[in-house]
C-alpha positions, 0 to 999 in steps of 0.5 A, spaced: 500 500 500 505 504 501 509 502 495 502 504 490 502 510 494 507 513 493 507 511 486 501 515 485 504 521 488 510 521 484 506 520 478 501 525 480 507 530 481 510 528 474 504 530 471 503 537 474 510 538 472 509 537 466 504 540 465 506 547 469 512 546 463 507 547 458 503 552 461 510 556 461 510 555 454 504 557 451 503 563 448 498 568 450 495 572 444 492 577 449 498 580 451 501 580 445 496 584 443 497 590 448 504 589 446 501 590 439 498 595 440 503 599 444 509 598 440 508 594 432 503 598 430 505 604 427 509 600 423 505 593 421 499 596 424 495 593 431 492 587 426 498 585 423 496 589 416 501 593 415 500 600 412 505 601 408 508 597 402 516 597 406 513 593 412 510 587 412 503 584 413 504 580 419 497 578 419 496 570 418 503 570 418 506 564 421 506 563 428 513 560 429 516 564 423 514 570 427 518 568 432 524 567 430 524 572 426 524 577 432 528 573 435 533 574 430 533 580 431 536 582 438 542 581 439 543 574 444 550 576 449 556 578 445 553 576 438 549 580 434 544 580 431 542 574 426 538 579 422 540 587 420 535 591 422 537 599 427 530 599 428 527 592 428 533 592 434 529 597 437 523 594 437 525 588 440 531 590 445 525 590 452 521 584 449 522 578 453 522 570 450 515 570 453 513 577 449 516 575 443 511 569 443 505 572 445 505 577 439 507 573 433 501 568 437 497 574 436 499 576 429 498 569 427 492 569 429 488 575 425 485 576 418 489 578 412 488 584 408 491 582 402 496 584 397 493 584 389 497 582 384 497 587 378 502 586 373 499 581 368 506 581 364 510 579 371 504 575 374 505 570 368 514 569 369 512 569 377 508 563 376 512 559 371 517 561 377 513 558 383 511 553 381 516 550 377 523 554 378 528 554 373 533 547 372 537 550 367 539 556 373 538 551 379 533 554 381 528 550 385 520 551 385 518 556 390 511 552 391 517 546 394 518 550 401 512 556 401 506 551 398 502 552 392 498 557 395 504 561 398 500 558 405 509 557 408 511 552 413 513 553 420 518 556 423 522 557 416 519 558 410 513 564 412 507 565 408 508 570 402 501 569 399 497 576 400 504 579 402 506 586 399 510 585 393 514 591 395 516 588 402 517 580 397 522 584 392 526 587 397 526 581 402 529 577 395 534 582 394 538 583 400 539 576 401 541 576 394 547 581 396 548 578 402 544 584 407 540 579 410 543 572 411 539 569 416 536 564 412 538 556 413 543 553 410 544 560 406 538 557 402 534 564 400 541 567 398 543 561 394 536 563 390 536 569 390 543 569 388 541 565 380 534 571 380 535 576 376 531 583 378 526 581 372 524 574 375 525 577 382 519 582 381 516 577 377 515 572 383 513 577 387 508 580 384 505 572 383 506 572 390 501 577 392 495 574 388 496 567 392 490 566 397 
């Protein structure tokens, strides 16, 4: 009898610990919400939908991508940030692990406004792009990492569907030149790398259109 009681008790414990980690982990969108509110919105506006072209629509974005994105962007001890930005390392500086998961758990959470794609002559190559890529230049098909419908995966590859053709061409550029070089593996620079700027605006504005 002592035996299956203390048996019991060490499960039960077990279990509560357990289950205090995952409450730990749990992402809160309402405090990131106010977090949102307080200090995203002037750039990416309090749902997430951005309101200019030069910041990008964070609404639907991948929750995990959201996240490493931010973390990325603050300096961890000595080492500098994994992702350029003067401003974004504003942003982020007084923003705790728990914070930066709330708000990309809020952001993740909202309704887009999309982007549209408007350029019929760039929409065309776009698509052949995205959905094929380009084996001559090595250039894999888009759709192969950020799905058909530009919907991404988490934590790597992020949703691009609906997203600022603008925000697209540039994110492509400066991975091209090597301004931003926190992808994996240094796939997107590797990529961006074999795009001309032509077939750069081309996958962007295709992008915009994907729903």
């Amino acid at each position: 009898m002592i035996r299956t009681t203390a048996m019991a008790i060490l499960l039960a414990t077990s279990f509560i610990a357990h289950a205090s980690e995952e409450a730990k982990g749990k992402a809160d969108p309402a405090k990131g919400k106010i977090i949102a509110e307080t200090i995203c919105v002037a750039c990416h506006g309090a749902d997430g939908n951005s309101p200019v072209s030069a910041n990008p629509n964070l609404a639907g974005q991948v929750e995990e991508y959201i996240y490493k994105q931010l973390t990325n962007f603050k300096a961890a001890g000595d080492k500098p940030a994994a992702r350029n930005s003067p401003i974004m390392a504003g942003m982020v500086a007084a923003l705790s692990d728990d914070d930066m998961k709330n708000v990309a758990a809020w952001f993740a959470s909202q309704k887009q406004t999309p982007a549209a794609a408007k350029d019929q002559a760039k929409i065309a190559l776009g698509q052949k792009l995205w959905r094929q890529g380009d084996f001559k230049k090595g250039v894999p098909a888009c759709a192969g990492c950020h799905g058909p419908a530009g919907a991404g995966l988490p934590a790597q590859y992020p949703r691009l569907a609906g997203q600022f053709p603008e925000y697209t061409e540039l994110q492509l550029k400066t991975f091209r030149a090597g301004e931003r070089a926190n992808d994996p593996a240094k796939m997107m620079r590797d990529i961006a790398g074999k795009l001309s700027d032509v077939e750069i605006a081309a996958v962007a504005e295709f992008a915009a259109g994907l729903r």
